[in-house]
Each structure stands twice: as C-alpha cells, then as structure tokens.
C-alpha positions, 0 to 999 in steps of 0.5 A, spaced: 111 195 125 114 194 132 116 188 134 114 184 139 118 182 145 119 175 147 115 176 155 123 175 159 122 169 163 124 170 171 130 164 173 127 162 180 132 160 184 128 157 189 122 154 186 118 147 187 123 141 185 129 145 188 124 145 195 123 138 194 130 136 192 132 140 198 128 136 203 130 130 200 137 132 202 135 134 208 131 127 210 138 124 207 143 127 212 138 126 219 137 119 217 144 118 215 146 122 222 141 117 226 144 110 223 151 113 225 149 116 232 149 110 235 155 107 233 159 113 235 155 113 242 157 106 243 164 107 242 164 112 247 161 107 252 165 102 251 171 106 253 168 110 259 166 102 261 173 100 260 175 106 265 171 104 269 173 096 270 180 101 269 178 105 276 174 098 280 180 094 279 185 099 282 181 101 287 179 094 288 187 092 290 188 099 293 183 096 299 185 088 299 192 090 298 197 093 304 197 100 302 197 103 309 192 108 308 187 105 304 188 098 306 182 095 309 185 088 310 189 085 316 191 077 316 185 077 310 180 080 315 177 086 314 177 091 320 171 096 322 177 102 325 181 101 319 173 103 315 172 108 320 179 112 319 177 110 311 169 114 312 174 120 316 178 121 311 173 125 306 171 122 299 176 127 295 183 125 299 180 117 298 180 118 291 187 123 290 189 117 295 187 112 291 188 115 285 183 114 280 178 120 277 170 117 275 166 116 282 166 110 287 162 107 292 165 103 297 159 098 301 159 092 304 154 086 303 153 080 307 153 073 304 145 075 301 147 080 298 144 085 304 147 092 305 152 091 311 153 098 316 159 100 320 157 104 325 157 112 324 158 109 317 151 111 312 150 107 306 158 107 304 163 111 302 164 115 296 160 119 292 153 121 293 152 122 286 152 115 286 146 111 290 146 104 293 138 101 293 135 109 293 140 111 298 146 115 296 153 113 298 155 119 302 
C-alpha cells in the first residue's frame, strides 16, 4: 500500500493579517509624521522670524543712523533728495549696502497710517516680491 502524503502547505508571505498589520503600520508613520510636521515647521518659522526682526533691525539703524550712503535722516528730519538718491541706487546695491539677506521694503506713512509718495518714487523701495496694500514695493 502507498502511503499517503500530507498535501504540503505553501507559507504565503503576504497574506491578510500580514496586509492589515502593514496597513496598520503605515497609518501609524503618517500620523506620527503629521503630530511631529507642525512642531518642526514651527521652529523653522520662529527662526526665519528671528532673521527677519534681525534684518528690520539692522536696516532700521542703517536708515536713521549717519551711514552716508543709506542715511535718510539730517538734524532728525527725513530728507526727500536723500530718498530720491536711495530709489536711484537699485534694490541689489541698497541691500549689499545695508548688508542684510531676506527682502525689504522701505515705505513711508503719514500719521494715519496712509501711504506717503515721494515724487518718481512707486510704492516704495525694496523688492517686488514684497506687495504694499496690493501693490508691489518696486
């Protein structure tokens, strides 16, 4: 009489509990990714924002202080040929001047809080990327 043989059972490496454990994992990662996204993203921002207020600051002291070539003011009053030579220089050689690297506007406002143009001067000076109620800097 022949024996009989056991019928041989295929091992399936990839079968429904191994599907749902793996999809389990992955909800796992992109959630864990989501809860930690925000805090790195965070910090980013607080440092960018500390560059910022950095560069404000600078530019800030360049503008009222006596450097001559940026130095808008004279006996604490801010002087229109001064700006108009400021405009004339180009956005590039203010901000190698200056010596700061994000982007800048400079505009003027009156007490109100309305936009103040000097003549042959648009919205301000600095960069266009940066936009002043709608309109560019530039």
């Amino acid at each position: 009489m022949a024996k009989k043989r056991k019928p041989v059972k295929k091992r399936e490496l990839f079968n429904f509990n191994t599907a749902v454990i793996l999809l389990a994992v992955i909800v796992i990662a992109v959630i864990l990714k989501a809860l930690l996204m925000p805090l790195n993203s965070l910090s980013l921002q607080e440092g960018q924002k500390a560059n910022l207020e950095d560069d404000a600051t600078i530019l800030l002291n360049k503008l009222t202080g006596s450097h001559e070539e940026v130095g808008l003011l004279e006996s604490n009053e801010l002087m229109e040929d001064k700006i108009r030579v400021l405009a004339d220089m180009g956005y590039n050689r203010v901000k190698a001047i200056i010596g700061i690297k994000n982007d800048f506007c400079i505009y003027f406002e009156d007490i109100t809080g309305s936009i103040v143009k000097v003549d042959g001067i648009s919205t301000g000076i600095g960069s266009g990327n940066i936009y002043i109620n709608g309109q560019p800097c530039s």
